[in-house]
C-alpha positions as CSV (number, residue, x, y, z in Angstrom):
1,X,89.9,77.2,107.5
2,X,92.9,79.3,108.1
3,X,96.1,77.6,105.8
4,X,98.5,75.6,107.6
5,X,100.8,76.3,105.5
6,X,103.4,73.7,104.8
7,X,106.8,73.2,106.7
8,X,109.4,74.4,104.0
9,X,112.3,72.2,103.1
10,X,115.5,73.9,102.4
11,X,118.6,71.7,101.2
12,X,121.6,73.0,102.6
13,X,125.4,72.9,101.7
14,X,128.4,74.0,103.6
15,X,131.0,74.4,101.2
16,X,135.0,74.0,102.6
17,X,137.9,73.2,101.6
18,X,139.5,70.1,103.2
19,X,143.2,70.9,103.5
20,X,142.5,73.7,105.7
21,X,143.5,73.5,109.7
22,X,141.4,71.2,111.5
23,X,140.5,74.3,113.7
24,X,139.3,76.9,110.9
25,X,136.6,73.6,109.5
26,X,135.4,73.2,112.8
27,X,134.9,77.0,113.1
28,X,133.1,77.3,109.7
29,X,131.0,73.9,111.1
30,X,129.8,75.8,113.6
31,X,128.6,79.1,111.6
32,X,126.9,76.8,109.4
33,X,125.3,75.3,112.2
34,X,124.4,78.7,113.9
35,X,123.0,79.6,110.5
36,X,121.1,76.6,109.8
37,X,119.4,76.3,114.1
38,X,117.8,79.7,113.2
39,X,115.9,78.1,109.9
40,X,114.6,75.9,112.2
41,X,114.1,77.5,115.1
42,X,112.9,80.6,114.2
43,X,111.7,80.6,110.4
44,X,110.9,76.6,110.6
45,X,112.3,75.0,107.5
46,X,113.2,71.7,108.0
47,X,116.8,71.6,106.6
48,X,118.1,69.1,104.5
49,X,121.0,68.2,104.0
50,X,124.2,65.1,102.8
51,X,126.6,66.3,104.8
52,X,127.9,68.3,107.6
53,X,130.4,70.0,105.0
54,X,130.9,69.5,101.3
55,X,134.3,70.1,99.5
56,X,134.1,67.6,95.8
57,X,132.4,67.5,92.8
58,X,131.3,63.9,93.7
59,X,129.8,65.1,97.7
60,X,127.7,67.6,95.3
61,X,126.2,64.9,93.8
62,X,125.0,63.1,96.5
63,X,123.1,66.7,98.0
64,X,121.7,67.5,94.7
65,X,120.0,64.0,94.1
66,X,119.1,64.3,98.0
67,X,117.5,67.8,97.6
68,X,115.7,66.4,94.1
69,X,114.2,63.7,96.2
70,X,112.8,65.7,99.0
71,X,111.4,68.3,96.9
72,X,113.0,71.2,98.5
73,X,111.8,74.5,98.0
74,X,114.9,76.5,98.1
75,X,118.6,75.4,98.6
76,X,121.5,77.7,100.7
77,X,124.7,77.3,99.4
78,X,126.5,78.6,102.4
79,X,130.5,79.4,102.0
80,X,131.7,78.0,104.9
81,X,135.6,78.4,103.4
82,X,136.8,79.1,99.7
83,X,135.4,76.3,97.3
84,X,136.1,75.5,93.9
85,X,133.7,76.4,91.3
86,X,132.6,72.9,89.7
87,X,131.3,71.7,93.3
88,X,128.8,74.2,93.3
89,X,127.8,74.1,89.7
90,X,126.7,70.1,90.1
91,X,124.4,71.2,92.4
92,X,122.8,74.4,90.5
93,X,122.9,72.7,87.2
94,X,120.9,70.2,88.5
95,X,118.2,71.7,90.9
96,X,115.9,74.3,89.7
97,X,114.5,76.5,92.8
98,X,115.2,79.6,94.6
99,X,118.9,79.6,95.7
100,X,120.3,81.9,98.6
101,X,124.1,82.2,98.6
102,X,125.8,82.8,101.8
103,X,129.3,84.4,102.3
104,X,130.9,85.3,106.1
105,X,133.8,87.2,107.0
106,X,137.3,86.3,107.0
107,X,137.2,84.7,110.4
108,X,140.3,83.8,110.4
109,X,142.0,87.2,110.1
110,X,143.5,87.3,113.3
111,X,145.9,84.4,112.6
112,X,146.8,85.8,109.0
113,X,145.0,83.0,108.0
114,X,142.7,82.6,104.3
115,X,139.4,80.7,104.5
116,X,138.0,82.7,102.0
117,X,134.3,82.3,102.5
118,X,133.7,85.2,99.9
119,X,136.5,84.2,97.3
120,X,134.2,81.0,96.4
121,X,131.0,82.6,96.5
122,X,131.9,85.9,94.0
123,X,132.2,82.8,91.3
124,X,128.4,81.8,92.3
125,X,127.2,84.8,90.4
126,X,128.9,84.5,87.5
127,X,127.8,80.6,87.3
128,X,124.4,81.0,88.1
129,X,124.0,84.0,85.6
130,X,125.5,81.3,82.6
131,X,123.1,78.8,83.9
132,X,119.8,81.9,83.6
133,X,119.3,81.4,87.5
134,X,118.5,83.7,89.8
135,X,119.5,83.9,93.5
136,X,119.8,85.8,96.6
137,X,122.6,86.6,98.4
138,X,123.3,87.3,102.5
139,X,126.6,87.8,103.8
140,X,127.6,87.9,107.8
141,X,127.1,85.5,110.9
142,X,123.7,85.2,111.3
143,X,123.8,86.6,115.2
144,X,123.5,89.9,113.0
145,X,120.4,91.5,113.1
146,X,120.7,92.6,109.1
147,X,121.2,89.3,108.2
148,X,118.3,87.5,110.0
149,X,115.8,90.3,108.4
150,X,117.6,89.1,104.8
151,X,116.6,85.2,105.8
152,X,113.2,86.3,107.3
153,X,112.6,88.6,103.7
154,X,114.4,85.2,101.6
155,X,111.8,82.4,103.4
156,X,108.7,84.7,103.3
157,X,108.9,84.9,99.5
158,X,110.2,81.4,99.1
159,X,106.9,80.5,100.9
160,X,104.8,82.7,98.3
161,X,106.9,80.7,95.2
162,X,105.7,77.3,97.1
163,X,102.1,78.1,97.6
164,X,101.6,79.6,94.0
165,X,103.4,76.4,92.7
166,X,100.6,73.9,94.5
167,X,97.7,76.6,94.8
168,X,94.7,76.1,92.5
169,X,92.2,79.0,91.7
170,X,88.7,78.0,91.0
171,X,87.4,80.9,88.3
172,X,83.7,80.9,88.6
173,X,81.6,81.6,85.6
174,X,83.2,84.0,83.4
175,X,84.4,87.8,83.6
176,X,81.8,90.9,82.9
177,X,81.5,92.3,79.5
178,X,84.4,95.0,79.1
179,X,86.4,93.5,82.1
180,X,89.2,92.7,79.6
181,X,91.8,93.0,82.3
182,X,90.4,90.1,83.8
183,X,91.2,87.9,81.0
184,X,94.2,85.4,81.7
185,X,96.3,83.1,79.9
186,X,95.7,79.8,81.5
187,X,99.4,77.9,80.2
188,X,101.6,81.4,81.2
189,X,100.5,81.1,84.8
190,X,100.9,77.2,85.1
191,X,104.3,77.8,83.4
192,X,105.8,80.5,85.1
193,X,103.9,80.2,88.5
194,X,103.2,76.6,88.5
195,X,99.1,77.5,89.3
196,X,96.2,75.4,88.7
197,X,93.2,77.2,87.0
198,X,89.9,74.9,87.8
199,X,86.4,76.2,86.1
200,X,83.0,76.2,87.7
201,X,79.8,77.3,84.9
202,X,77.7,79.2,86.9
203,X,75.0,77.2,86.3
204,X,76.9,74.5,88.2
205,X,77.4,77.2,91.3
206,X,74.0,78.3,91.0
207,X,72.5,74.6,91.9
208,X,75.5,74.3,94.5
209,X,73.9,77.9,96.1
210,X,70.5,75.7,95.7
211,X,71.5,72.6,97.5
212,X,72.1,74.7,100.9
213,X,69.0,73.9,103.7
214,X,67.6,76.2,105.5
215,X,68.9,74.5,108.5
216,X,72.3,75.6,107.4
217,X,71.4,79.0,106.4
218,X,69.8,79.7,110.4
219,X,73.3,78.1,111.9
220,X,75.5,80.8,109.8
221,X,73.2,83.3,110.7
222,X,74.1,83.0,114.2
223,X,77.7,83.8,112.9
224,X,76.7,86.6,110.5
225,X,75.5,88.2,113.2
226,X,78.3,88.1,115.4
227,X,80.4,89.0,112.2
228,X,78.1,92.0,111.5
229,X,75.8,94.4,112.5
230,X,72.3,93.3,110.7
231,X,69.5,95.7,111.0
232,X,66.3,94.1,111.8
233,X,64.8,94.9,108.6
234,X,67.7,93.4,106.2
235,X,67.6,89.9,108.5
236,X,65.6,88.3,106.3
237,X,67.2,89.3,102.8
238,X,70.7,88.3,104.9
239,X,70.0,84.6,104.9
240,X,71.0,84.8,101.1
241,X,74.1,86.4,102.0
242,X,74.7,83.2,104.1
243,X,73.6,80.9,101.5
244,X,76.2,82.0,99.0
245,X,78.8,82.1,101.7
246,X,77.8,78.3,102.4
247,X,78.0,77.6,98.3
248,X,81.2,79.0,98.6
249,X,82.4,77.1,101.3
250,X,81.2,73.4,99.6
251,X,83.0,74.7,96.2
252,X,86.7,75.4,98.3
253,X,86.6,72.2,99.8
254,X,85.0,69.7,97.3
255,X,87.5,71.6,94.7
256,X,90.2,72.0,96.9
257,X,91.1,75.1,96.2
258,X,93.0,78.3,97.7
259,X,91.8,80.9,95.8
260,X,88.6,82.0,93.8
261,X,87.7,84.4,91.2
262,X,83.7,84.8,91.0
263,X,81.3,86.8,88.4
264,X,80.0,88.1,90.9
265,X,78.2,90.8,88.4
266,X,76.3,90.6,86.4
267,X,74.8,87.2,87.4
268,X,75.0,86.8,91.6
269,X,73.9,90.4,92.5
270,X,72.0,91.9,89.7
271,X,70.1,88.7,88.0
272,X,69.9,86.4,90.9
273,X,69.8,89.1,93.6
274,X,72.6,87.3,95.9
275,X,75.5,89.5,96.6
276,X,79.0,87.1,96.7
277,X,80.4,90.1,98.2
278,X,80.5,89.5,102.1
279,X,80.8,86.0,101.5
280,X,84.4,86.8,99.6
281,X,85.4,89.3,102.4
282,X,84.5,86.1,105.2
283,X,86.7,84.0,102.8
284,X,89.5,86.1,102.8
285,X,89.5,86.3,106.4
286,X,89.6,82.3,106.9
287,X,92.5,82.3,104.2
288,X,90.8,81.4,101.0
289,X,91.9,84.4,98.7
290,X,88.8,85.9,97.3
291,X,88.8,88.0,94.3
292,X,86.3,89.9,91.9
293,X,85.2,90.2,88.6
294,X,86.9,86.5,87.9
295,X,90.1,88.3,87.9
296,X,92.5,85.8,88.2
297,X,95.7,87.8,88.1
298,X,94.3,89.8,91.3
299,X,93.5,86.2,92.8
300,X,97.7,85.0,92.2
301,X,98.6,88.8,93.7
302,X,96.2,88.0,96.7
303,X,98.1,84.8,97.3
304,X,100.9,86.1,96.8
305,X,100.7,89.0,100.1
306,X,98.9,86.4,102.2
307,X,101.7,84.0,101.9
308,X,104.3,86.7,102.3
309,X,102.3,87.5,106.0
310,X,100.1,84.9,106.7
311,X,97.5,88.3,106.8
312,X,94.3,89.1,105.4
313,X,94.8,91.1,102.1
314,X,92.4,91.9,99.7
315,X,90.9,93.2,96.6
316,X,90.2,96.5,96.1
317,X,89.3,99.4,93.0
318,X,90.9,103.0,93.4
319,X,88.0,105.4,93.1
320,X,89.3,108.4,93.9
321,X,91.9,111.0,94.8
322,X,91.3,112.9,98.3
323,X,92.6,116.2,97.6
324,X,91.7,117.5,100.9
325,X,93.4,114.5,103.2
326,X,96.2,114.0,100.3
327,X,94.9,110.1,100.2
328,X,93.6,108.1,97.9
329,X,90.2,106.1,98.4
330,X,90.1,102.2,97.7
331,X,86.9,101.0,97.5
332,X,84.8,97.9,96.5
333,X,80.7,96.7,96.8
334,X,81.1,95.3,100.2
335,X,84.1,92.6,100.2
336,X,86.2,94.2,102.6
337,X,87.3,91.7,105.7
338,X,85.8,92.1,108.5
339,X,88.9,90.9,110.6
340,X,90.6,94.3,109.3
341,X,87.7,96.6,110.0
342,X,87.7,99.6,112.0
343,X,84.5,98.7,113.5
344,X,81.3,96.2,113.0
345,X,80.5,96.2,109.4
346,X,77.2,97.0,108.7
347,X,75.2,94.8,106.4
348,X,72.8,97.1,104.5
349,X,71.8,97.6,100.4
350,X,75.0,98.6,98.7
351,X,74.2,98.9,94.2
352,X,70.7,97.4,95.1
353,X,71.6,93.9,97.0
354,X,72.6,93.3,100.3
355,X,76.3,93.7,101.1
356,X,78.8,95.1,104.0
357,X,79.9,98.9,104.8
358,X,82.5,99.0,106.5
359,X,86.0,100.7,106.8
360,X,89.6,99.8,107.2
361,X,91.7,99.8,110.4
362,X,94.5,102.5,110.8
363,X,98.0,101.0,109.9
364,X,100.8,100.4,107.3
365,X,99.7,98.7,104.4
366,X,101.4,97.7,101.1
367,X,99.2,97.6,97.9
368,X,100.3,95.6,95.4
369,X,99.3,94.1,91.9
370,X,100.7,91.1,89.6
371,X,100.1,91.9,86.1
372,X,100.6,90.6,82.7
373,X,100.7,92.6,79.1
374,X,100.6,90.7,76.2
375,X,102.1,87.8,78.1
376,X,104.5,89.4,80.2
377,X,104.5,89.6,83.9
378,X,105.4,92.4,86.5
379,X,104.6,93.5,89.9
380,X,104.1,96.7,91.3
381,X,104.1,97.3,94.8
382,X,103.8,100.4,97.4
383,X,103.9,101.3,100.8
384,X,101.5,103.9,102.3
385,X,99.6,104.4,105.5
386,X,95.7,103.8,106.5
387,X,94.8,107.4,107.7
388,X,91.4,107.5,108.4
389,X,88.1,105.2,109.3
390,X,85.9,107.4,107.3
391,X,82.9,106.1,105.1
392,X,82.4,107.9,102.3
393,X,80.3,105.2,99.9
394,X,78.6,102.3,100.8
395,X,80.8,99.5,100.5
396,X,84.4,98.8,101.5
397,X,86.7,101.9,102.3
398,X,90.4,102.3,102.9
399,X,91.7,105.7,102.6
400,X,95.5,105.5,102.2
401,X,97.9,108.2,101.7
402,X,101.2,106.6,99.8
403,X,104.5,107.2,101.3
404,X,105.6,107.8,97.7
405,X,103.1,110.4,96.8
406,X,99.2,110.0,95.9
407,X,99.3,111.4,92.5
408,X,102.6,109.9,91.5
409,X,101.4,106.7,92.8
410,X,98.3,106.6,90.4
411,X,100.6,108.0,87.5
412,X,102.3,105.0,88.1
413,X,99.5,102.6,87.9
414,X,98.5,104.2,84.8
415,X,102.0,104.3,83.2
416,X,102.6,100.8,84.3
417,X,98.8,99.4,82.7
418,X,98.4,98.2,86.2
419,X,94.2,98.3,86.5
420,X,92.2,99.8,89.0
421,X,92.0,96.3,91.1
422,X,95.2,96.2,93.6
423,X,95.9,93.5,96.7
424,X,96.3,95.4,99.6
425,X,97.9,94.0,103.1
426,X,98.9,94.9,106.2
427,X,102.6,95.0,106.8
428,X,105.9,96.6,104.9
429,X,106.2,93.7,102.6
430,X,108.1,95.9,99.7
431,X,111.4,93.9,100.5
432,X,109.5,90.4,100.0
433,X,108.0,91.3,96.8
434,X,111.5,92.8,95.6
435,X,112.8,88.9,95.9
436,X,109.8,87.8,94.5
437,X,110.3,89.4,91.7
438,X,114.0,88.7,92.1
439,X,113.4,85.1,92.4
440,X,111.1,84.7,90.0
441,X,112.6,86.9,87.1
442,X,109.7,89.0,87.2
443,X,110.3,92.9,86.8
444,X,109.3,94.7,89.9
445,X,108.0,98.5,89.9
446,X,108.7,100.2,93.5
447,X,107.3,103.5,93.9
């Protein structure tokens, strides 16, 4: 069930200017062309574009209404030569995406020669700002290594824009008492993110959980097993854990969705004594982002990081500051993946149900969360280091000591009114959620 994710479409324009010599257009042809064989090659965008090289008003309106018709996700105005202002302001006036400007060096310096690459794209700025667009911006031959991390850093959270845009989150009957920072605003996120918010009652889930055989319960079994370590006594009591996971299964693909956010308390553990838990860290791991506690903004932030690395992130509470090990301890009932374990989880009882113990692999790991207050988004994000394996509660551990500092880092989170739950991923990924943010006109908290 892993995503395929799509194959992005990027418009692209090489802006020149055509009285130039005939040898300086043929050399910014060629950069353009180097630049636009490693979005295929090696970040695989399809590229789309009108022409080899664009240099009037009129050429810009033939790319634009191209771009418009393929649906691009992002469009590189790259700055072959110097280019007059109006020629790129058809085309941003008229396509709203993610824009990444591109300006090279003066390669014709040697012959005392202007192409001016970066006299047409200072303008871009300044016209993009009028038009309340945000871009990015990469300058150099893409041979460089600097530049090709900027492209890789540009298409990783272009791909995150795209997926949110066509993602749908199913929320599945409604939040705990007193979870108030699980409660979302349904029009913000399709407006700003472009997410669809689809609602099962749990009634409805609970005849789904039903409707699973027995012979379908003794086939997963065969994979719980192999997925976890199942004392002999809790085999029995497990074939509810695979009963949920199978519910859960028939709800992604009958709804077609990407993500979920499940009351998966009160109602699944303590009144219908089936932990969701293990079944959200299995989905996780196949690529359907699992939350808790029908947070939904937790479900957009776990989209978010497993766009970003195609990796398995997820959901987690901060319980408690290691003084000892300088680390703090994330922690939840038993979701954890077991694809980022240290070692087999163990299914055993965890708050009276069923549910996994297990702890997290050594590693870097970035935790972030996408919040709103009173309407207004922001993203906080921060890189630390998996220390240990340790198990200190039942559950889902990861200790992680915050390249930033522990204490300040939880300061933060309280300063901010982030909550306790945070996204956490493998990977440095603080640069893709900078252009996120960037992109997105979100404001971004780094610490």
């Amino acid at each position: 069930m892993l995503t395929d994710f799509k194959k992005m479409k990027f418009g692209f324009v090489n802006l020149t200017l055509d009285f130039l010599d005939e040898e300086e257009l043929i050399t910014a042809q060629k950069i353009a062309g180097d630049a636009k064989k490693f979005f295929t090659d090696e970040m695989k965008v399809s590229i789309i574009e009108s022409a080899p090289s664009i240099n009037s008003r009129e050429m810009s309106k033939a790319a634009w209404k191209l771009f418009k018709s393929e649906n691009v996700d992002a469009v590189v105005i790259f700055n072959g030569t110097f280019s007059t202002g109006e020629v790129a302001a058809e085309i941003f006036r008229n396509i709203d995406c993610p824009y990444l400007i591109w300006g090279i060096e003066e390669f014709a310096i040697k012959k005392h020669s202007f192409t001016g690459s970066m006299v047409g794209a200072m303008p871009q700025g300044s016209i993009l700002a009028n038009f309340g667009k945000k871009f990015s911006f990469v300058y150099g031959n893409v041979s460089k290594q600097n530049v090709q991390d900027k492209i890789k850093v540009f298409v990783n959270a272009v791909r995150a824009i795209s997926y949110l845009k066509e993602a749908s989150i199913g929320v599945i009957g409604m939040r705990p008492d007193g979870f108030e920072i699980s409660d979302f605003d349904e029009l913000a996120i399709k407006n700003i993110f472009g997410t669809t918010i689809t609602k099962l009652s749990m009634y409805s889930f609970t005849n789904v959980i039903k409707s699973i055989t027995e012979k379908e319960i003794s086939e997963d079994m065969k994979k719980q097993q192999e997925i976890f370590n199942i004392p002999k006594e809790n085999l029995e009591e497990s074939r509810g854990l695979s009963r949920v996971y199978l519910a859960v299964k028939k709800v992604v693909e009958e709804r077609k969705i990407q993500a979920y956010a499940p009351d998966c308390w009160p109602e699944l553990r303590d009144i219908d004594k089936t932990p969701i838990c293990p079944a959200n860290g299995r989905m996780c791991a196949e690529g359907i982002m699992a939350s808790c506690e029908c947070d939904v903004n937790g479900a957009l932030t776990l989209l978010i990081e497993y766009a970003m690395t195609k990796g398995t992130p997820w959901l987690a509470d901060l319980v408690n500051y290691i003084e000892e090990k300088d680390a703090i301890l994330f922690w939840h009932c038993g979701n954890g993946p077991y694809n980022t374990a240290s070692s087999k989880p163990k299914i055993e009882r965890v708050f009276g149900g069923l549910a996994e113990t297990s702890s997290s692999k050594a590693g870097v790991a970035t935790v972030v969360r996408l919040n709103a207050i009173r309407g207004k988004y922001t993203i906080h994000a921060s890189l630390g280091e998996v220390v240990d394996n340790d198990l200190y509660l039942k559950g889902s551990n990861l200790t992680i000591k915050m390249n930033s500092g522990n204490m300040g880092f939880i300061e933060s989170l309280l300063c901010n009114g982030i909550p306790h739950h945070n996204g956490i991923v493998y990977g440095d990924i603080i640069a893709e959620v900078k252009e996120f943010a960037n992109l997105m006109n979100i404001p971004a908290v780094i610490f």
